[in-house]
RODO-2510 file (C-alpha; in nm, 4 decimals, decimal comma):
residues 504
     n   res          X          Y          Z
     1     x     1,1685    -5,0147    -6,2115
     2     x     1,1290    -4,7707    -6,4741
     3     x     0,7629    -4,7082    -6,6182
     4     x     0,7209    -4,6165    -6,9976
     5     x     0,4781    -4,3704    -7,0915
     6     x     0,3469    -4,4020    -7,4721
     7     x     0,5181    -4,1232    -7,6920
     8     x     0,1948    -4,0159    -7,8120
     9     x     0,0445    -3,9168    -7,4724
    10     x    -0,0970    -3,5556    -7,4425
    11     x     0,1190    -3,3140    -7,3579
    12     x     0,0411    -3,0725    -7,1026
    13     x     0,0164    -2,7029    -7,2441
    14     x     0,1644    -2,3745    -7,1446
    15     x     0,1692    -2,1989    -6,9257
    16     x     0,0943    -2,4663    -6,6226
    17     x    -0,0348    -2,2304    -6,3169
    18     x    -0,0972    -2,4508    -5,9493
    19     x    -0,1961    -2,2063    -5,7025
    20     x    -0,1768    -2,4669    -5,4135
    21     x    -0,4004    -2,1987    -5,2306
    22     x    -0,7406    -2,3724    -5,2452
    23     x    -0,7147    -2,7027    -5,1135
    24     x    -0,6877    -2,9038    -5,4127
    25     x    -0,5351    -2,8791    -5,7587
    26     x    -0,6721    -2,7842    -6,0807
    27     x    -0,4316    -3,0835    -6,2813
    28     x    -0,5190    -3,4183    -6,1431
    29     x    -0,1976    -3,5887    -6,3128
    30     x    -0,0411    -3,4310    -5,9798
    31     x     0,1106    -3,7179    -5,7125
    32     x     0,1371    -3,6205    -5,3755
    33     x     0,3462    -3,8846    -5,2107
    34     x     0,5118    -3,9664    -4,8666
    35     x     0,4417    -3,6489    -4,6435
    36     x     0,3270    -3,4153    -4,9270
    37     x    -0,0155    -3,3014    -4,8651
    38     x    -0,2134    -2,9399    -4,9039
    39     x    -0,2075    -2,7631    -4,6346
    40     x    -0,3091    -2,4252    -4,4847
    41     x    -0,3676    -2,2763    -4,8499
    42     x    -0,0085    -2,4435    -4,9888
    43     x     0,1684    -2,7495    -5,0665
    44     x     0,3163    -2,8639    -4,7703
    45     x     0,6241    -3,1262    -4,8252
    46     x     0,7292    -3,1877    -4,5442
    47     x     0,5515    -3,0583    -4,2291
    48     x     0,8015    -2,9270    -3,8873
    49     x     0,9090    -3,2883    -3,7900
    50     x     1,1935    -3,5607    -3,7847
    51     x     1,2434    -3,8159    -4,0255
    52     x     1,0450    -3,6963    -4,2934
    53     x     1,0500    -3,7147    -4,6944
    54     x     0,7836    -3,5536    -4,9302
    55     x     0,7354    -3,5560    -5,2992
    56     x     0,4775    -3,3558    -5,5361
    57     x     0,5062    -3,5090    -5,9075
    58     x     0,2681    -3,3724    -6,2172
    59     x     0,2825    -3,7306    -6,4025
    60     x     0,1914    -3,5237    -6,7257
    61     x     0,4610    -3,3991    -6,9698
    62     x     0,5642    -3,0796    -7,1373
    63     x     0,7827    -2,9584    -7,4255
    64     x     1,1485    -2,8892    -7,3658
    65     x     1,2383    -2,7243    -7,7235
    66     x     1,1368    -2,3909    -7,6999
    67     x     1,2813    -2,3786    -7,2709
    68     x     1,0839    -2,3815    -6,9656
    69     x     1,0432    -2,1792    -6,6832
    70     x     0,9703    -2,2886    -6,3304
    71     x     0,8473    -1,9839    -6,1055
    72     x     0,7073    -2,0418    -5,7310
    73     x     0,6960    -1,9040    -5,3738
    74     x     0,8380    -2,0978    -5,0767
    75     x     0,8544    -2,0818    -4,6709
    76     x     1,1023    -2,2936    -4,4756
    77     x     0,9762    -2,2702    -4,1136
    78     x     1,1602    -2,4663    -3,8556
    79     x     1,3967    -2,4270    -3,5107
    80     x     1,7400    -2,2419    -3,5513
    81     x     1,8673    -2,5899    -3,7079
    82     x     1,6633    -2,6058    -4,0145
    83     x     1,7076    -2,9071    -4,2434
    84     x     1,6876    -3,0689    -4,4684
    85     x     1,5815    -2,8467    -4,7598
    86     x     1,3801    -2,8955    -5,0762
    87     x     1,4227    -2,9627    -5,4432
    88     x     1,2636    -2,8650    -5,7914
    89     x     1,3844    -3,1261    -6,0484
    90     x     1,2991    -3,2978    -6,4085
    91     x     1,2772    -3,6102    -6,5484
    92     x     1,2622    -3,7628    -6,9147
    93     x     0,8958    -3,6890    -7,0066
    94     x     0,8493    -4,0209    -7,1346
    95     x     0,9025    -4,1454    -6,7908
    96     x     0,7398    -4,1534    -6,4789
    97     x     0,8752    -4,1879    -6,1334
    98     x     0,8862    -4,2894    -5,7481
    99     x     1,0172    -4,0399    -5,4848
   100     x     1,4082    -3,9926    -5,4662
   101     x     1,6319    -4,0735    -5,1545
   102     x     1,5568    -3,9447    -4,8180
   103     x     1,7762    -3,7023    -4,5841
   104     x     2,0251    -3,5099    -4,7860
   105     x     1,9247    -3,6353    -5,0937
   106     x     1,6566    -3,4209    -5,0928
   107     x     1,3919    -3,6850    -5,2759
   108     x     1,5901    -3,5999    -5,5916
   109     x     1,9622    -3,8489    -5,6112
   110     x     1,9999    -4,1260    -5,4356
   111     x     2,1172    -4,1952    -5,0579
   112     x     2,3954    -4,3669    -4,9284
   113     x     2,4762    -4,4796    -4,5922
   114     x     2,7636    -4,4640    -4,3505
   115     x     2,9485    -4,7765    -4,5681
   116     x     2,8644    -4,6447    -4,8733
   117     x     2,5995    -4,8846    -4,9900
   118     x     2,2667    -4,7238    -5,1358
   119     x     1,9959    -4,7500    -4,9239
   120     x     1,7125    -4,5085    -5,1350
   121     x     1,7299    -4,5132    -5,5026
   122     x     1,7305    -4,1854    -5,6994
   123     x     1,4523    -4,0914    -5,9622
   124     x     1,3976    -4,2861    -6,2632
   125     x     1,5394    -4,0900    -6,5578
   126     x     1,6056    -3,7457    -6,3429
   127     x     1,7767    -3,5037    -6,5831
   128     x     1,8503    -3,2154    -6,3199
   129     x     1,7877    -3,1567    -5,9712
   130     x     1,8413    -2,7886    -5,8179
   131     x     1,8644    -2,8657    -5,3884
   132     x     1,7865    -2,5790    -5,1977
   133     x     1,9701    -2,6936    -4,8861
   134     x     1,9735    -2,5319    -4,5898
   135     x     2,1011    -2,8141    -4,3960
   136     x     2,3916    -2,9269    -4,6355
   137     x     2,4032    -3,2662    -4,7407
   138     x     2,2803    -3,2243    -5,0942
   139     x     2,6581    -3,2024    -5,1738
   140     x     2,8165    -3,4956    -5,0178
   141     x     2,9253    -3,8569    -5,1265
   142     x     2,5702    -3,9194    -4,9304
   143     x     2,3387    -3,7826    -5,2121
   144     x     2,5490    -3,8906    -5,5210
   145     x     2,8579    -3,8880    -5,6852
   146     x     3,1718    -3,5908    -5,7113
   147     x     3,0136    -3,3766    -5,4096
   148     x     3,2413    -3,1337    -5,2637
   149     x     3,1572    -3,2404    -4,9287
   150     x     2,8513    -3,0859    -4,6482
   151     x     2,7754    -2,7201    -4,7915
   152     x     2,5143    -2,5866    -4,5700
   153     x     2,2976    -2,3311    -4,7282
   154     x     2,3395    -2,3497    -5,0787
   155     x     2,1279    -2,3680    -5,4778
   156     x     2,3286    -2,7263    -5,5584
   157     x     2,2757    -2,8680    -5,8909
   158     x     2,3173    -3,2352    -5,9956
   159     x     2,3085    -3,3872    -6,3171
   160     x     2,1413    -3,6606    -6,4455
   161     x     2,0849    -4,0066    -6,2927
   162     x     1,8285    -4,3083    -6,2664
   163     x     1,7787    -4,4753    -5,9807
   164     x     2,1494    -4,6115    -5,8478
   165     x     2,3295    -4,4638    -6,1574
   166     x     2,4498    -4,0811    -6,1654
   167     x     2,3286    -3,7713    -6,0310
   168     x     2,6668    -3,6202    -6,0665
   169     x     2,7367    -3,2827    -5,8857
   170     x     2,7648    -3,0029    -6,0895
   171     x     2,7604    -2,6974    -5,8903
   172     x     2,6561    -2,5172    -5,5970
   173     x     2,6599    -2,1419    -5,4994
   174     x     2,6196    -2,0206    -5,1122
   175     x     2,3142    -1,8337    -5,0492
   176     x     2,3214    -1,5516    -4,7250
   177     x     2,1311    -1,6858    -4,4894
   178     x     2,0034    -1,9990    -4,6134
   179     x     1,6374    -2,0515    -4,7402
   180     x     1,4265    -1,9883    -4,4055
   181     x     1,1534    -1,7583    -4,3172
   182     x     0,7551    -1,7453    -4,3739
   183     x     0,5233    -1,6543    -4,6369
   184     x     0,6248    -1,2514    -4,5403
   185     x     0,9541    -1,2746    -4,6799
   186     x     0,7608    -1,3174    -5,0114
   187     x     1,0657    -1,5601    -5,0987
   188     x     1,0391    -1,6754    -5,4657
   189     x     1,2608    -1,8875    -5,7056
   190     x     1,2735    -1,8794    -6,0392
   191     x     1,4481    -2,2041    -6,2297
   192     x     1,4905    -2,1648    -6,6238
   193     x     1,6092    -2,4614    -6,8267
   194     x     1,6723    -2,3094    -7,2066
   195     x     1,8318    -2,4810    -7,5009
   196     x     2,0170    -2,7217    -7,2269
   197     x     2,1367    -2,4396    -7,0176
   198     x     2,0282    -2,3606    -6,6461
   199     x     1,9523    -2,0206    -6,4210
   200     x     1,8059    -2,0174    -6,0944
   201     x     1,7363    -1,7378    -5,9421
   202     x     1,6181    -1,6142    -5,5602
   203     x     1,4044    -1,3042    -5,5029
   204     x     1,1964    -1,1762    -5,1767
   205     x     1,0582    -0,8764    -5,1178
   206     x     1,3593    -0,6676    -5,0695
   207     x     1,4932    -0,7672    -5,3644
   208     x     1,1873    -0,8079    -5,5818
   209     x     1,4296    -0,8372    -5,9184
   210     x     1,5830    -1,1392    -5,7460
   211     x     1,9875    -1,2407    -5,7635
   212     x     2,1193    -1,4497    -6,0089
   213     x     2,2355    -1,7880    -5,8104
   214     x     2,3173    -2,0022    -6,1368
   215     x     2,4096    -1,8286    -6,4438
   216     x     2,3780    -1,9947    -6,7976
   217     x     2,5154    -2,3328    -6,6098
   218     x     2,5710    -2,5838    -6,9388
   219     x     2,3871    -2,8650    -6,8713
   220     x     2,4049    -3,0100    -7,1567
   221     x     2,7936    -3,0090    -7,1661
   222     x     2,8438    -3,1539    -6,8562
   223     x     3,0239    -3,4535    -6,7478
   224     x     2,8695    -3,7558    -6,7763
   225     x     2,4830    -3,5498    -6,8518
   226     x     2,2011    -3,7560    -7,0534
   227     x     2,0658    -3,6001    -7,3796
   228     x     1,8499    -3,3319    -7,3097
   229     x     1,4677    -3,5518    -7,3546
   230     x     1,1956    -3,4104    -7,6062
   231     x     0,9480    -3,3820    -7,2846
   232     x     0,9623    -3,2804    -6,8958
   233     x     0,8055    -3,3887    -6,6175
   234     x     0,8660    -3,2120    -6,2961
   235     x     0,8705    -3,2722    -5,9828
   236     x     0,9009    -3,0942    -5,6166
   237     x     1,0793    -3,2730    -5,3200
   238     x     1,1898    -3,2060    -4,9818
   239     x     1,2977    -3,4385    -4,6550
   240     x     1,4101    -3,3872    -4,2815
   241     x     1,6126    -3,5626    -4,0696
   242     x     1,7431    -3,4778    -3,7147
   243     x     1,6983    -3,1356    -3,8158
   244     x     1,3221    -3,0066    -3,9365
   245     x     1,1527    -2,7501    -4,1212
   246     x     0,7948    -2,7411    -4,2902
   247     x     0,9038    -2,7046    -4,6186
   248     x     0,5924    -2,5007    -4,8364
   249     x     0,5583    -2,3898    -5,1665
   250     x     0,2551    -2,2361    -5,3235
   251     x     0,2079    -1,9848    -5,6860
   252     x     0,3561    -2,2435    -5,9129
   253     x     0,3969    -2,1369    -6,2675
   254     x     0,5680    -2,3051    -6,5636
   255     x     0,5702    -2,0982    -6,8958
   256     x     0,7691    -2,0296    -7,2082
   257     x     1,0912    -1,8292    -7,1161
   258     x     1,1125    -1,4608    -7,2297
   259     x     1,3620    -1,2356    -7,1566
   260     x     1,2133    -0,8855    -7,0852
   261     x     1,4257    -0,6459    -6,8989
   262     x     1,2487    -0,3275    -6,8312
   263     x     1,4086     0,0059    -6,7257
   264     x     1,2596     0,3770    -6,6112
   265     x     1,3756     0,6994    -6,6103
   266     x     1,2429     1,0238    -6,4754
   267     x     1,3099     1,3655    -6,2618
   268     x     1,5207     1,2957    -5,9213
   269     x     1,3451     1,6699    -5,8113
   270     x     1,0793     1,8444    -5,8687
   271     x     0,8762     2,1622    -5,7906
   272     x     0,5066     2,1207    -5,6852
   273     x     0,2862     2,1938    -5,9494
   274     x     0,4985     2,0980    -6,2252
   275     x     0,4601     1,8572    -6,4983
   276     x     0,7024     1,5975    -6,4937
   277     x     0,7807     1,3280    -6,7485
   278     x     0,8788     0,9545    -6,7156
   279     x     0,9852     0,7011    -6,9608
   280     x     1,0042     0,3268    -6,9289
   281     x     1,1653     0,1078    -7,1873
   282     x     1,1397    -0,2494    -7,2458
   283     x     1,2388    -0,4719    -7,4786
   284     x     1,2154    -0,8812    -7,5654
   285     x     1,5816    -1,0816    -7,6151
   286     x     1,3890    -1,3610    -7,6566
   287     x     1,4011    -1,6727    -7,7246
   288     x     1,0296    -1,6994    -7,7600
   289     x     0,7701    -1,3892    -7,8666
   290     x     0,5501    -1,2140    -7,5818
   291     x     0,2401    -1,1446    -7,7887
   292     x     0,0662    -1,0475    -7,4113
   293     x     0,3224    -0,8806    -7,2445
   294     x     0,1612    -0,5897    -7,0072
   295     x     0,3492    -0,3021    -6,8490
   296     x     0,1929    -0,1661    -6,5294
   297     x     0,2937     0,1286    -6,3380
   298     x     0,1732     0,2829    -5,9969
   299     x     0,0666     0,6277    -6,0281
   300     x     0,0783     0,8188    -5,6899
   301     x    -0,2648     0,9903    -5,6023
   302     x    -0,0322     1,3289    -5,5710
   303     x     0,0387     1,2570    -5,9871
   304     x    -0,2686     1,4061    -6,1505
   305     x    -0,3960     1,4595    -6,5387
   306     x    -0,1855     1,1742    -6,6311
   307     x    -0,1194     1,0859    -6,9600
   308     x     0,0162     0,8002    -7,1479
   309     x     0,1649     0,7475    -7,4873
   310     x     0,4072     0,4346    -7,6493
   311     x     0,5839     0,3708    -7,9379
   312     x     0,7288     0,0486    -8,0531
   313     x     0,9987    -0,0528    -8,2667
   314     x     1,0829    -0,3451    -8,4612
   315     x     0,7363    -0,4835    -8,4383
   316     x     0,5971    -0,4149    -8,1241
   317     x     0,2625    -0,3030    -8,1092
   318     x     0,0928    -0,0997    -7,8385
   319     x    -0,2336    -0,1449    -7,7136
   320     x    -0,4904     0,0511    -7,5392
   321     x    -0,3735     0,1234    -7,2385
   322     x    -0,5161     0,3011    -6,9222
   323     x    -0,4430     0,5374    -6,6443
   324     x    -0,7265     0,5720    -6,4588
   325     x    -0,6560     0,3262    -6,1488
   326     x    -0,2457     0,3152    -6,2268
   327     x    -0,0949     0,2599    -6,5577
   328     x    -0,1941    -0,0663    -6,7153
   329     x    -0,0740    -0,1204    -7,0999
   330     x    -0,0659    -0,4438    -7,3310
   331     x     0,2232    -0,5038    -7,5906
   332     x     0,2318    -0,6857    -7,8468
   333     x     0,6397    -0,7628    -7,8220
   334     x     0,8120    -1,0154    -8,0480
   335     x     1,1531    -1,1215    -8,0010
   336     x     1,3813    -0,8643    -8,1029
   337     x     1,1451    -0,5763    -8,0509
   338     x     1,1501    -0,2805    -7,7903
   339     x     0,8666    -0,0177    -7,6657
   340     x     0,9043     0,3454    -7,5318
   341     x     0,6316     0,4166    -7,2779
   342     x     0,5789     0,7714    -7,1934
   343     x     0,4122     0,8507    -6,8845
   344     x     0,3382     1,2315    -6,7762
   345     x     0,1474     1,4100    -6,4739
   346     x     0,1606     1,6986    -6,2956
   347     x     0,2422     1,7067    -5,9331
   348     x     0,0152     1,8730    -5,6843
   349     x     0,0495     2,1790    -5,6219
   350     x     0,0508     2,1372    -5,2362
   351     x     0,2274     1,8371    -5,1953
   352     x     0,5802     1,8230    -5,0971
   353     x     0,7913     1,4874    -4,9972
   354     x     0,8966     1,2003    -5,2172
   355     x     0,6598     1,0965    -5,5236
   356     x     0,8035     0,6916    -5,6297
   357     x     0,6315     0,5305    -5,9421
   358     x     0,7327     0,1762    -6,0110
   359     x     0,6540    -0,0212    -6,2829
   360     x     0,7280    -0,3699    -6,4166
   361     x     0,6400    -0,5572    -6,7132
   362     x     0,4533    -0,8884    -6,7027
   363     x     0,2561    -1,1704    -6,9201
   364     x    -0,0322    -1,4013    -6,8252
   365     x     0,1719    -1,7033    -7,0589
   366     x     0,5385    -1,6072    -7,0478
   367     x     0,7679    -1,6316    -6,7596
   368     x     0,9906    -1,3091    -6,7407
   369     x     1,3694    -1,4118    -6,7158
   370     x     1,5378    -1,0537    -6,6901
   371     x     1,7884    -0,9367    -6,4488
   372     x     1,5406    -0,6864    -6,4064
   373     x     1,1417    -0,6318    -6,4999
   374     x     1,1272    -0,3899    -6,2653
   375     x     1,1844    -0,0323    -6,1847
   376     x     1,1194     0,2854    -5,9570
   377     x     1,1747     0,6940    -5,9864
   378     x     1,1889     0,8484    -5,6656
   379     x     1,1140     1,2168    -5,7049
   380     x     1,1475     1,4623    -5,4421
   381     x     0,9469     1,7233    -5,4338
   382     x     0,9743     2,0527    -5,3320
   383     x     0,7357     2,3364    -5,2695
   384     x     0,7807     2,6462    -5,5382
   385     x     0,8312     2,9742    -5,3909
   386     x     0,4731     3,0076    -5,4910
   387     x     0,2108     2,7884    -5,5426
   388     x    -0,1661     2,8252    -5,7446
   389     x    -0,4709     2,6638    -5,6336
   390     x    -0,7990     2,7008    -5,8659
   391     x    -1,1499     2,6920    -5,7536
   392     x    -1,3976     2,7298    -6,0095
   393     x    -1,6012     3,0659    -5,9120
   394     x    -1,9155     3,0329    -6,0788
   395     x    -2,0884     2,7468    -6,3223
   396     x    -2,0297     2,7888    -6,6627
   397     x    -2,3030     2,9939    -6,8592
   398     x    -2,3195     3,1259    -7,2353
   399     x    -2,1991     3,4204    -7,3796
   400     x    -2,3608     3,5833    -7,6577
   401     x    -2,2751     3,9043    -7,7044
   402     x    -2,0709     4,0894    -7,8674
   403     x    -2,0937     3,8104    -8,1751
   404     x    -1,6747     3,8434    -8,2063
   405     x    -1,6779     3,6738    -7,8198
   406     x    -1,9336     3,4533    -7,8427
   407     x    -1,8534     3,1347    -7,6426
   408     x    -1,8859     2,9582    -7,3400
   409     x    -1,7730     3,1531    -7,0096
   410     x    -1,6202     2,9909    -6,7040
   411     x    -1,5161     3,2284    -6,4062
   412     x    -1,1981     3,0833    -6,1661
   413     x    -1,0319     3,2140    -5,8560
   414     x    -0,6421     3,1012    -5,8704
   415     x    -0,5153     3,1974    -5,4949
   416     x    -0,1706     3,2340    -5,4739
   417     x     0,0257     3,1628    -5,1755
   418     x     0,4000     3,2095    -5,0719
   419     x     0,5444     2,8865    -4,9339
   420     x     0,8423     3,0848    -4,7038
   421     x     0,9276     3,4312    -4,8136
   422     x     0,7553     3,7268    -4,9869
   423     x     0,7063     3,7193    -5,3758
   424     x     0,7361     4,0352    -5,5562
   425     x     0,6853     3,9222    -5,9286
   426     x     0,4959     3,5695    -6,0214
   427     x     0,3572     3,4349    -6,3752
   428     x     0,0571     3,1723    -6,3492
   429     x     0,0607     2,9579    -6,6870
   430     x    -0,2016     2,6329    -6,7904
   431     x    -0,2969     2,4825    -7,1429
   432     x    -0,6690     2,5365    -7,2877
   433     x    -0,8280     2,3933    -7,5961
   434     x    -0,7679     2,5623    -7,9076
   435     x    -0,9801     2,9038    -7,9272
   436     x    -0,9660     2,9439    -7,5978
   437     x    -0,8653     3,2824    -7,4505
   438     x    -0,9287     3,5317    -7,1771
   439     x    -1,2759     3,6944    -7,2030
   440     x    -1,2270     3,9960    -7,3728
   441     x    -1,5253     4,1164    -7,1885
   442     x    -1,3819     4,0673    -6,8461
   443     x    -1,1832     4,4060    -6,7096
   444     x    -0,7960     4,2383    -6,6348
   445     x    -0,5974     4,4265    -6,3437
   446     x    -0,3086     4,1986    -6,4056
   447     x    -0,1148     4,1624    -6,7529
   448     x    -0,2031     3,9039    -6,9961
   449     x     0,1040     3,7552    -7,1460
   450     x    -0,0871     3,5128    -7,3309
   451     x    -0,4446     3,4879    -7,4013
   452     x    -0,4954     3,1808    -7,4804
   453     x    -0,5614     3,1421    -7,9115
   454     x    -0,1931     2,9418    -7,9299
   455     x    -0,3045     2,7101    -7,6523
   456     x    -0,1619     2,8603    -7,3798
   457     x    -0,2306     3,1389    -7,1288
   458     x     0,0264     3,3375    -6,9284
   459     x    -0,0571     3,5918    -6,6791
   460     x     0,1432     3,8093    -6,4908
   461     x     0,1270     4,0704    -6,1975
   462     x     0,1760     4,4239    -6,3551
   463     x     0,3642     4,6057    -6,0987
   464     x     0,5532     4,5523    -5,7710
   465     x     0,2095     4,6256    -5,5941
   466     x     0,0313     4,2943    -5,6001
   467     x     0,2624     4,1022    -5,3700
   468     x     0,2504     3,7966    -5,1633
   469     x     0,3638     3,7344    -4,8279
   470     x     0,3782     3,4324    -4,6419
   471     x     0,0082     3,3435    -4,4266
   472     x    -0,1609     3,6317    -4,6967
   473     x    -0,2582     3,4686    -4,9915
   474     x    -0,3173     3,6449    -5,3218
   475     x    -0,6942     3,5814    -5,5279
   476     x    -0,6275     3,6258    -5,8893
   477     x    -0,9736     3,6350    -6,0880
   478     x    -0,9843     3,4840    -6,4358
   479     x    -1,2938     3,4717    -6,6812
   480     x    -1,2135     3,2291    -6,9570
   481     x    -1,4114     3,1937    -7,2600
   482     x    -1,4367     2,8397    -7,4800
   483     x    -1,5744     2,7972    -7,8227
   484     x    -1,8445     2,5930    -7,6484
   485     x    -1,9565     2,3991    -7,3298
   486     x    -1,8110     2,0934    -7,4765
   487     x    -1,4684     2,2549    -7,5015
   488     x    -1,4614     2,3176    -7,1815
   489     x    -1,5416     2,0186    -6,9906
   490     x    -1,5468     1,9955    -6,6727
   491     x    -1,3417     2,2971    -6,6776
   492     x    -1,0026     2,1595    -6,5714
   493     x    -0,7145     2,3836    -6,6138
   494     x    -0,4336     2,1607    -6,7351
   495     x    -0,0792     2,2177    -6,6792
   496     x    -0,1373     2,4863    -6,4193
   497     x     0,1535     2,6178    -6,2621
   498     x     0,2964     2,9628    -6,0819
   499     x     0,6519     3,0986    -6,0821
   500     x     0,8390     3,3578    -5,9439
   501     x     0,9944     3,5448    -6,1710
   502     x     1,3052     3,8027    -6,2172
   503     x     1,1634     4,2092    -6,3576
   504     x     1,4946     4,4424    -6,3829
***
C-alpha cells in the first residue's frame, strides 16, 4: 500500500555523506530491513548465505532539479558462484516504501514465479533501479517486464514501476568479470541521474578514473517511464538465492553533479638536477558551480624548491594554495570556467629512476562526474654527465669592508662529480636574490660568467686543466655576498645545476 509523505516535509540537504564505517549512521531516517545490518565497519546487505534479501532505505527526501550523484564503495564476497547481486535505486520523494522482490529482482522490481504469477511486489513508486548482477536474473521475465532473458554479470537498468505495475527493462551492459572481490579492489560506483538522464560508472584501483558502463541513458524518454518526481528517496538492495555473496557497501556520498575533467602535462625525461615544469588544467562543464573545488597533487620527496602558481579564466578564482606536504590548492570554479595550475621543482641532483606526480581535482559538496579527474607524469630521469652537490662551508658572517662590498658573506663547496666518463669543460649555474654576486673580495681560479647582479650566476672552469674523472670528484669554492642576512636565508642555492659543455 503506498504511504504519502506531506509535500512540505524537510528535505534532506547536500551533499548526504554515510560512512557505514562506525557502527551506526549519522541520518536516523535510514531503514535497515530484512538482512541489512552494519557490519564489520560497512553496511552489510546481505551476509554469505542462501535465501537472503536485504534493503537499506534513507526515508528522507532530496531535490532532483539541479541532478544527483550517488558515489559508494562495494565488496561482493562469496564461492565461485556468486549471486545474486545488489541494487542502488530511487523512488518518488513523496513516497515511502517496503523492500522490493527477492532473488533476481534484486529488492528493486518485482518477482515472478515459475507460472508467471507475482509472488514479491516491487517498490512503491520506484523511478529507476541500476542491478549490479553478478548472478543474472535482474534481466529476465522473473524481475519485470521486456527482459532480454538471464545476463549474468551485468549494470541492468529498469524503469519505473510500483508494486505489480512496471519496472520495464531498459538496458544492460556486460561488465568483465562481474562485481566480486573485497574491500582491496577499492571497487567503487558512481550513479548520476541529471536532467532525467542516467550514467553509471565502475572504477577500482587499477582504473581509478573508472569506465563508463551507462552513458547519458534517457530516462526520461523511455517507454512507458513516470515523470521524473520533484524529490528522491534512495534506496540500496541486494538478495541471494542458491547462489551467495555478502554483498557490502560503505563511503556513501550523494552530492550535486559537476563535471570536472582534469588533465596534466609535463617532461617524459629529464636530467638530474634540472628544473622541470608541470601544468595541470581543469575546467567545470557544469551543470552546477564548484565554489570548493580543490586540486591536489603528490610531490615526490626527489622534487625539491617547489613552486606553485594558477591562473583562472572565465571566473575562476585561485586560492592559497600549498606545497609543503604535496600540492593542495582551492578553486573557486563556476560552470563554464577553467584554471591553469603551474607546478615547478627541481630534481635531485643524485637521483636517477622514474619521478610520477599525480594529481586529481576534488570537492567536499560536489560529486565529480568526468571521464577523468585524474592524472599522472611519469618522468624518467637520468643522471647528467655531471652532477653538483653544495655544502655550505662556513656560517654566514658580515662583511664590512671595502664599503662598495659591503654585505652579508656565505662561503659554499659545490663538488662536482662525473657520473660515467671524464668531463673536460662544465658550467655550474643557480638563481640568487637581486644584488647578489660573487664576493669581489674572494680570489676566483675559475671564470665567472655571471656574477650574480641580473639574478643569476654562471661559473665556468677556465682551462682544460680542472677536469673530472669518474670516482675523483672536483671541489669548486664559492664566496657569495647578499645585500643582507635576510637576503640570504637559509642560504639555499636555487636552481642549481652543472653541465658539460662544448669549448672549440
Amino acid at each position: 500500500m503506498t504511504e504519502r509523505v506531506p509535500a512540505a516535509s524537510q528535505q534532506v540537504q547536500f551533499p548526504i555523506v554515510e560512512s557505514f564505517t562506525q557502527g551506526t549512521v549519522t541520518n536516523p531516517h535510514w531503514k535497515l530491513l530484512g538482512s541489512a545490518q552494519l557490519n564489520g565497519g560497512s553496511l552489510e546487505l546481505t551476509p554469505n548465505e542462501r535465501s537472503q534479501a536485504g534493503t537499506a532505505f534513507l526515508d528522507e527526501s532530496f531535490s532532483s532539479s539541479l541532478g544527483v550523484t550517488i558515489d559508494f564503495d562495494y565488496s561482493c564476497e562469496g564461492g565461485d558462484r556468486l549471486g545474486d547481486g545488489f541494487s542502488v535505486y530511487v523512488i518518488d520523494g513523496e513516497q515511502t516504501t517496503e523492500p522490493g522482490g527477492i532473488g533476481g529482482a534484486l529488492g528493486y522490481s518485482f518477482t515472478r514465479n515459475g507460472a508467471g504469477d507475482i509472488v514479491a511486489p516491487g517498490v512503491t513508486a520506484g523511478y529507476v533501479g541500476i542491478g549490479f548482477d553478478n548472478h543474472g536474473n535482474f534481466a529476465t521475465r522473473y524481475s519485470g517486464t521486456n527482459g532480454p532473458g538471464h545476463r549474468p554479470n551485468t549494470v541492468g537498468v529498469r524503469g519505473s514501476g510500483s508494486l505489480r505495475e512496471g519496472f520495464r527493462w531498459l538496458t544492460g551492459v556486460e561488465v568483465d568479470g562481474g562485481f566480486r572481490g573485497g574491500w582491496d579492489n577499492g571497487s567503487h560506483i558512481q550513479v548520476s541521474i541529471i536532467d532525467g538522464r542516467l550514467t553509471v560508472r565502475h572504477a577500482d584501483k587499477a582504473n581509478p578514473n573508472g569506465t563508463l558502463v551507462i552513458d547519458d541513458l534517457d530516462l526520461a524518454g523511455a517507454d512507458g517511464q513516470a515523470r521524473m518526481p520533484e524529490t528522491f528517496k534512495l534506496g540500496f538492495a541486494a538478495g541471494t538465492g542458491s547462489a551467495t555473496a555478502s554483498h557490502r557497501i560503505k563511503n556513501l556520498t550523494v552530492a550535486l553533479p559537476v563535471n570536472m575533467p582534469l588533465e596534466m602535462s609535463g617532461p617524459q625525461t629529464a636530467k638530474a638536477g634540472e628544473r622541470v615544469f608541470y601544468t595541470i588544467g581543469v575546467q567545470n562543464l557544469g551543470p552546477n558551480d564548484a565554489p570548493d573545488a580543490v586540486v591536489e597533487c603528490t610531490v615526490p620527496a626527489e622534487l625539491t624548491d617547489p613552486e606553485l602558481t594558477c591562473q583562472g579564466e572565465n571566473g575562476a578564482v585561485c586560492g592559497t594554495g600549498s606545497v609543503l606536504d604535496g600540492l593542495h590548492l582551492p578553486i573557486d570554479l563556476p560552470r563554464g570556467s577553467k584554471a591553469m595550475v603551474n607546478l615547478t621543482g627541481t630534481i635531485d641532483p643524485q637521483f636517477e629512476g622514474r619521478l610520477t606526480c599525480t594529481s586529481q581535482v576534488t570537492s567536499p559538496t560536489r560529486a565529480n562526474t568526468a571521464g577523468q579527474y585524474s592524472d599522472s607524469v611519469a618522468t624518467e630521469v637520468e643522471l647528467p654527465p655531471v652532477s653538483v652537490t653544495p655544502v655550505i662551508n662556513l656560517p654566514g658572517w658580515p662583511q664590512t669592508w671595502p664599503p662598495e662590498a659591503e654585505g652579508w658573506v656565505i662561503s659554499y663547496e659545490l663538488t662536482l662529480a662525473a657520473n660515467e666518463q671524464r668531463v673536460v669543460w662544465w658550467e655550474i649555474s643557480f638563481d640568487v636574490p637581486e644584488r647578489t654576486r660573487i664576493n669581489p673580495q674572494q680570489s676566483q681560479w675559475y671564470e665567472v660568467v655571471k656574477d650574480g647582479t641580473d639574478g643569476s650566476v654562471v661559473i665556468a672552469t677556465p682551462d682544460d686543466t680542472h677536469t673530472i674523472e669518474p670516482g675523483a670528484p672536483l671541489t669548486v669554492a664559492v664566496q657569495l655576498l647578499y645585500p643582507s642576512q635576510h637576503d640570504a636565508g637559509d642560504g639555499t642555492l636555487r636552481n642549481l645545476r652543472s653541465i658539460e659543455v662544448t669549448r672549440p
